[in-house]
C-alpha positions in Angstrom: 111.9 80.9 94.4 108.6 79.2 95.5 107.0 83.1 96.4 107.3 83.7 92.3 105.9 80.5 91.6 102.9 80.4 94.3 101.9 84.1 92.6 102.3 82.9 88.9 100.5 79.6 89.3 97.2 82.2 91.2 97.2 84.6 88.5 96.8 81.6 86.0 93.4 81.5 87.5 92.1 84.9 88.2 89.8 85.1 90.7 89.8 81.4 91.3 91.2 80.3 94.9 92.9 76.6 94.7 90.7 73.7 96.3 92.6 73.3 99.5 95.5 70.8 99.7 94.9 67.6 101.2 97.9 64.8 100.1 99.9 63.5 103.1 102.7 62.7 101.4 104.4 65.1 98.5 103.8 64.6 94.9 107.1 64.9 93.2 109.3 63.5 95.7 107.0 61.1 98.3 108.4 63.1 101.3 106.2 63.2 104.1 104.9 66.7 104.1 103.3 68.9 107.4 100.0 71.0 106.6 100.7 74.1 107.1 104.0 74.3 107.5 105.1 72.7 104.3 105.5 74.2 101.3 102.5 74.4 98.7 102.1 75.6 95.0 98.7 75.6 93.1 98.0 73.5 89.9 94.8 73.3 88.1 93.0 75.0 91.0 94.3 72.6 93.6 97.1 73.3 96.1 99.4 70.7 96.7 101.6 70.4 100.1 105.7 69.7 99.0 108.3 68.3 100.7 110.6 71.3 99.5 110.9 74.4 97.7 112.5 72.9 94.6 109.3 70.3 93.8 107.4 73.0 93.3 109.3 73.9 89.8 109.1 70.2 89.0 105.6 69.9 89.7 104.2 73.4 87.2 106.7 72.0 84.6 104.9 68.7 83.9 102.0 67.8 86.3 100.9 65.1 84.1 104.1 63.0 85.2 102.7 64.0 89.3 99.3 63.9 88.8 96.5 61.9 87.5 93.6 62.9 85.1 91.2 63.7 88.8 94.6 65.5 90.3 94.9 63.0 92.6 99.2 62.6 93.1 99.8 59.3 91.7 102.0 58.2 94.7 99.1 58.7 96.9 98.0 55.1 99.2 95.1 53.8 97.3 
């Protein structure tokens, strides 16, 4: 499920590759996520590290709710 997603949100952008993901922690859920070994999905030309394959849905359906105006995760430590 996540493959389909990862190549829809890159063709939303063509040409564009996403900013490289750097949250700690996942936006959706606020599990603890491992670069490079956790899953990611692109939004607005940012990839985003998850704590599972099923955020990723969550997180194309309505970034607004995950992310703030800069597409900084709003759970992330301030």
């Amino acid at each position: 499920m996540l493959a389909p997603l990862l190549v829809f949100s890159i063709l939303a952008a063509p040409g564009a590759k996403p900013a490289p993901a750097k949250n700690t922690v996942c936006p959706v859920l606020g599990g603890k996520v491992t670069p490079g070994k956790s899953p990611k999905v692109a939004v607005r030309g940012q990839d985003y590290y998850l704590c599972c394959p099923g955020c990723d849905t969550k997180l194309l359906q309505d970034p607004d709710k995950y992310l703030g105006k800069d597409g900084t995760p709003k759970n992330a430590k301030k």
